[in-house]
C-alpha positions in Angstrom: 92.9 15.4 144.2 91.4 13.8 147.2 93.1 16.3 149.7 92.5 19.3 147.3 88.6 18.3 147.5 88.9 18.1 151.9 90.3 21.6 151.0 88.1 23.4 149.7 85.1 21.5 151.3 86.8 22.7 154.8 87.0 26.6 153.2 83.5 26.2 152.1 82.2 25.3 155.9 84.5 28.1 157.6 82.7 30.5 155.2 79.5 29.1 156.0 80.3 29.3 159.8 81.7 32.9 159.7 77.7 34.3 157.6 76.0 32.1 160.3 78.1 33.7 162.9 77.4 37.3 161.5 73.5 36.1 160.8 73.3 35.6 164.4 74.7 38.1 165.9 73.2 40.3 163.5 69.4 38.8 164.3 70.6 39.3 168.0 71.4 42.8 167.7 68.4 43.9 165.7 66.1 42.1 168.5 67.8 44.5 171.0 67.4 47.3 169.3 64.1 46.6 168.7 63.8 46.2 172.5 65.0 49.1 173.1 63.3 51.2 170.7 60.0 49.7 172.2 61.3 51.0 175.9 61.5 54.4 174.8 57.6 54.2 173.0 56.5 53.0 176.6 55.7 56.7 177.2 53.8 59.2 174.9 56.1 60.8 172.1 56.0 63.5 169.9 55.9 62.7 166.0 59.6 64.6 166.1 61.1 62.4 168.9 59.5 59.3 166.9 61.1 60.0 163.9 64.6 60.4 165.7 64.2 57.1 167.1 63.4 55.3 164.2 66.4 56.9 161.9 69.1 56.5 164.8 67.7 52.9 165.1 68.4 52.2 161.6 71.6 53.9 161.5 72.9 52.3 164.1 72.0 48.9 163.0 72.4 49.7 159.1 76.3 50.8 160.5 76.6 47.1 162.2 74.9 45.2 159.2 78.0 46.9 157.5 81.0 46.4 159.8 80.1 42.2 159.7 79.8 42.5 156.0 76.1 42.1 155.4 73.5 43.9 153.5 71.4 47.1 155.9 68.5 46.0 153.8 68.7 42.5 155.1 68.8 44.5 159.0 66.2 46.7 157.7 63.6 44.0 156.8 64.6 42.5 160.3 63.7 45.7 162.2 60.4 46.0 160.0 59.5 42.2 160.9 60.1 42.8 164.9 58.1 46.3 164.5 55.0 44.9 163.5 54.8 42.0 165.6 56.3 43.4 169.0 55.0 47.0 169.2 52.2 48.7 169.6 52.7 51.7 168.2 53.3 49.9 164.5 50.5 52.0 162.9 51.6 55.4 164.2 55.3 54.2 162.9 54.5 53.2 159.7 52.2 56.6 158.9 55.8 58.7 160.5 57.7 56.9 158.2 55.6 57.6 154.9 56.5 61.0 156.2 60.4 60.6 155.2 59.5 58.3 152.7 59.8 61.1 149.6 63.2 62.5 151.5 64.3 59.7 151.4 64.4 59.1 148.1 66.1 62.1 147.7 68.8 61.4 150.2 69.4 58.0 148.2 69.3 59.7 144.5 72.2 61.8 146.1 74.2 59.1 147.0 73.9 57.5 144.0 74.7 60.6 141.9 77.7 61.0 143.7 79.4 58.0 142.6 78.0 57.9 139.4 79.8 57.2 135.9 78.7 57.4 132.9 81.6 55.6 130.5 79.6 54.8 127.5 76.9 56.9 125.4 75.2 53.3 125.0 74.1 53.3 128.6 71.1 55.5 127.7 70.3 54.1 125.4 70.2 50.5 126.6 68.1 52.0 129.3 65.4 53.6 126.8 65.2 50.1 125.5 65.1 48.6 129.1 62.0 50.7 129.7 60.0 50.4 126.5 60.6 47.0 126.9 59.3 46.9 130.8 56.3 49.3 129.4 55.5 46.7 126.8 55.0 44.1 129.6 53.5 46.0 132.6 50.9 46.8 130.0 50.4 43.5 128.2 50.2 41.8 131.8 47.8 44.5 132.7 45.1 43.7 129.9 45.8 40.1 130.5 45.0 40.5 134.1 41.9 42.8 133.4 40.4 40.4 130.8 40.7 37.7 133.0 39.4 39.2 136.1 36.8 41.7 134.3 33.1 40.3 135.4 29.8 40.7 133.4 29.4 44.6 133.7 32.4 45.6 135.0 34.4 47.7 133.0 38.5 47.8 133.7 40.8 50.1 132.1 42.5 47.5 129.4 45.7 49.6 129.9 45.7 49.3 133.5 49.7 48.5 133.1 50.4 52.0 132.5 49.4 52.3 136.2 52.4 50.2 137.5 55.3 52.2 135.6 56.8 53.2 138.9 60.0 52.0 140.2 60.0 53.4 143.8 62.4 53.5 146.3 63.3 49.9 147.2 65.0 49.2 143.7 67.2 52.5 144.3 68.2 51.4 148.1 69.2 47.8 145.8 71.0 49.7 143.6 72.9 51.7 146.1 73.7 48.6 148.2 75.1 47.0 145.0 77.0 49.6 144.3 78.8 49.8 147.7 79.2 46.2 147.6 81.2 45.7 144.4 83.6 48.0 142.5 84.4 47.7 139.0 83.4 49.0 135.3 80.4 46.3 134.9 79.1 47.6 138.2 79.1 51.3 136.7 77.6 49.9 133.7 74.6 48.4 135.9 74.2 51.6 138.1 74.0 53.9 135.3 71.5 51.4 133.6 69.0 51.0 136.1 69.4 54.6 137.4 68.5 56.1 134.3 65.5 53.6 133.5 64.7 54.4 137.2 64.1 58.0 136.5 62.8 57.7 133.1 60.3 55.1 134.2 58.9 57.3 137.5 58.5 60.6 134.9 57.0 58.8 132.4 54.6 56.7 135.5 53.6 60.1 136.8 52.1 61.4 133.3 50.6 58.3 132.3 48.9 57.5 135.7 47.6 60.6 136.2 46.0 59.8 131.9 45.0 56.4 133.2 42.8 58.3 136.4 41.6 60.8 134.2 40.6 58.3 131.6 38.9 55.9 133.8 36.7 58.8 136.0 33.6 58.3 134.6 
């Protein structure tokens, strides 16, 4: 028992070794690209040549992230990090890439689609519950949070919640990363869950935010 314990304690310290290998080699290559992403802003670009830039930087390092087994979100937020503290041109980056931001989410809704199962008729409805039950808390927090922080003669929408129906992009660039990660009928179950809450919840957001504005314009 003894030996069988050394055993597994030695496979548990190679595995450690080989994700702190990958980590660094990983942080190593994204500080490069990052340094060579800030050579080529050295001289005045066009919005076009910036956006090139950008998407071959992330492909590239999103395509190495891959090949040493790690998540491209985890490069991603790496690139993001270096961005903002080492450049200069962070604030003409970030406005270029709310430019591609709505693409995409189109580019990732395909991928997803692609791949997608649907093996039971209770995944939508599971994912109806899922978002009355997520609308019944963003909008319980939300008049929690506006009682509380409501001053003498201030007046906040009580059902601020319905403001914060919106899913975004992030949870479907989770979802897609989970999905290329593990194959098997539960993870068609979870993809089809959270994809159809996803979509109910952003077309239900955009009618009920735009109520919320129009009710709180005075």
């Amino acid at each position: 028992m003894f030996f069988s314990f050394g055993k597994v304690s030695a496979a548990n310290l190679w595995w450690l070794s080989e994700v702190g290998n990958g980590f660094i080699i990983l942080l190593g290559s994204c500080l490069g690209l990052v340094l060579l992403l800030a050579f080529f802003l050295k001289e005045p670009r066009q919005e076009s040549e910036l956006i090139l830039l950008l998407l071959s930087t992330v492909t590239l390092g999103s395509g190495l992230s891959s090949v040493l087994g790690m998540s491209p979100l985890f490069f991603t937020f790496l690139l993001g990090l270096f961005l903002v503290n080492m450049s200069r041109e962070k604030e003409r980056l970030y406005q270029i890439l709310i430019t591609v931001e709505k693409p995409a989410y189109v580019l990732l809704l395909v991928l997803l689609g692609a791949n997608w199962r649907l093996y039971s008729i209770w995944v939508p409805v599971l994912a109806v519950a899922y978002c009355v039950y997520r609308g019944i808390v963003k909008v319980g927090a939300g008049a929690i949070a506006t009682r509380i922080a409501g001053t003498a003669g201030e007046r906040l929408p009580g059902l601020s919640g319905l403001g914060l129906l919106h899913q975004g992009g992030l949870s479907l660039a989770m979802l897609l990363d989970f999905q290329r990660g593990f194959s098997s009928s539960g993870t068609s179950w979870v993809v089809s869950l959270v994809l159809i809450g996803v979509l109910l919840n952003d077309i239900m957001g955009l009618f009920l935010t735009e109520r919320l504005l129009r009710n709180a314009t005075p």
